[in-house]
C-alpha angles and dihedrals in degrees: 000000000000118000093249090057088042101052087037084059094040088048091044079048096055098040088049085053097048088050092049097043085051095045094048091047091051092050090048085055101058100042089052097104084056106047104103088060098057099041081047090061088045092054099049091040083066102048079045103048097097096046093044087048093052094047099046089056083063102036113022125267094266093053092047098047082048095049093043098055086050094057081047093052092045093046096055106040098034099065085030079056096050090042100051096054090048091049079060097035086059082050099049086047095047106106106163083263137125115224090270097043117264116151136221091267089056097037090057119080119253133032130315092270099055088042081057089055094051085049089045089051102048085053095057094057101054101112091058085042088056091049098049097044074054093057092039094044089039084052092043097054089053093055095047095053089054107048080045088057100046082043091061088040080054098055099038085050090045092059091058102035084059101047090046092065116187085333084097090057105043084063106051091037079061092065093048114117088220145083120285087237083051092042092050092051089045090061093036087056088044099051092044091048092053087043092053100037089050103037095046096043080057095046093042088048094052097048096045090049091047089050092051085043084065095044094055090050107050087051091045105247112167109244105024096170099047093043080051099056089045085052080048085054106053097040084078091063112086141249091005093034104156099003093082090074090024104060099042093049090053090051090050088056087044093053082052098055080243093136090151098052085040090058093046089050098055089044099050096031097043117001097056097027080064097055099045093052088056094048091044096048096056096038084060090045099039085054101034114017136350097259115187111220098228083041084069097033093044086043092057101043077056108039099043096064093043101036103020116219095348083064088079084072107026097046096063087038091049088060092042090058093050084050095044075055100061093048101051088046087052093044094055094024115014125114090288080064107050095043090045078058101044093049090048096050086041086054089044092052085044104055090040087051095233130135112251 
């Protein structure tokens, strides 16, 4: 090829390149809002990928795409659904009492005079208090649209993610600057991280919140169960996790002279929720991925205010991904590499006879 043809195809190259970089960050732009949706579906379709693959061998890949977003549907707002009438159930029930009783005037330090001037207080306020339930509910509802939204992009993605197989990442693994042993290992790293974040935050959320269900029962709280998921739930947050059931329910014993319910509460609804999340987090990564624990906690701190709940598992696997990287950089070139390289130029220059 002459050097004119050559540096017309290099320049049409580069030109081809810079379109395609703009168009794709555009379009990375603008499903941004989305992207936890989509990264959500990624991620079940993964978890999912054996069952779906034993069913569709029975079925047919479309039925089973089709059964196994249903299961999906079903298991999401079913138990949304049940939480959420209890959640008003609790409501309709709160009556400013304790389970023996005791109302607001009793529960508040002081006599009865100084409880009526709280009240009166709180009374007085209420304009500010209307205005600020406003702002919270107006934010919530926001929230709650969108998570709704990127729930529905989730389920729509999952379908097709599903029905693509490993068809999505032949392609991308297409695209990947490395050697098809490295790119392998690179998919095989990344499906057992997702398997063992996911699998292990659910593990570690149904055995906290069974812990803080038992504490709440032991010291009479009126819907144990319910106050437990809702311990299940926030232990996926990080940093606080449980304690942000855990604690207020233990101020409110304290306020009752209740020190003994209060300590039964911080021990089953932070002490041991903290242990068993530690134990059930190795015992998954130990079985599925090696799973550093600040990776998950790191993962998390990033992904939940990018990607809301679906953080807790794409943060961690985010990181993962940047270390499966680095491997897969070190193992085609890496140091190994580039002295594999040098000794064979030294032994070419050696055998021709010319200097290096």
């Amino acid at each position: 090829m002459s050097r004119p043809k050559y540096e017309r195809g290099c320049s049409a190259r580069s030109r081809s390149a810079i379109l395609v970089i703009i168009a794709g960050t555009a379009l990375l732009v603008a499903a941004a809002p989305l992207a936890g949706g989509v990264l959500g579906a990624l991620v079940f379709a993964t978890v999912l990928d054996a069952p779906y693959r034993r069913l569709s061998a029975r079925i047919g890949r479309e039925r089973a795409a089709s059964l196994m977003l249903a299961a999906c549907v079903l298991l999401v707002f079913v138990p949304a659904l049940a939480i959420g009438h209890a959640f008003l159930e609790q409501l309709r029930n709160f009556d400013f009492q304790s389970p023996g009783g005791t109302r607001l005037r009793d529960v508040i330090p002081g006599d009865g005079t100084r409880a009526g001037e709280v009240v009166a207080a709180i009374e007085s306020q209420k304009d500010a208090v209307r205005e600020w339930a406003a702002r919270v509910a107006t934010s919530f509802a926001g929230s709650a649209t969108h998570g709704l939204l990127n729930l529905i992009v989730a389920f729509l993605c999952l379908y097709f993610a599903l029905l693509s197989g490993d068809t999505l990442w032949t392609r991308v693994r297409g695209y990947l600057p490395f050697s098809p042993e490295s790119s392998d290992q690179l998919g095989t790293d990344l499906q057992r991280v997702t398997k063992a974040t996911l699998l292990g935050s659910l593990l570690s959320a149904a055995l906290q919140g069974t812990s803080m269900s038992i504490g709440f029962l032991l010291v009479g709280f009126h819907g144990a169960a319910f106050w437990g998921v809702m311990g299940g739930l926030a232990s996926m947050v990080p940093v606080v996790g449980s304690a942000i059931v855990a604690v207020p329910a233990a101020l409110l014993l304290l306020v009752r002279h209740n020190t003994g319910g209060a300590l039964i509460v911080m021990a089953f609804g932070w002490l041991v929720p903290d242990l068993i999340d530690k134990v059930a987090r190795a015992m998954v990564s130990r079985r599925l991925g090696d799973v550093h624990p600040l990776t998950t906690l790191l993962g998390a701190l990033i992904g939940v205010p990018l990607f809301g709940m679906i953080g807790i598992v794409v943060g961690p696997l985010l990181i993962s991904l940047f270390l499966a990287l680095l491997r897969a950089y070190q193992r085609d070139y890496g140091a190994t590499e580039l002295t594999t390289s040098n000794e064979r130029l030294h032994a070419s220059h050696t055998l021709t006879g010319t200097a290096p």
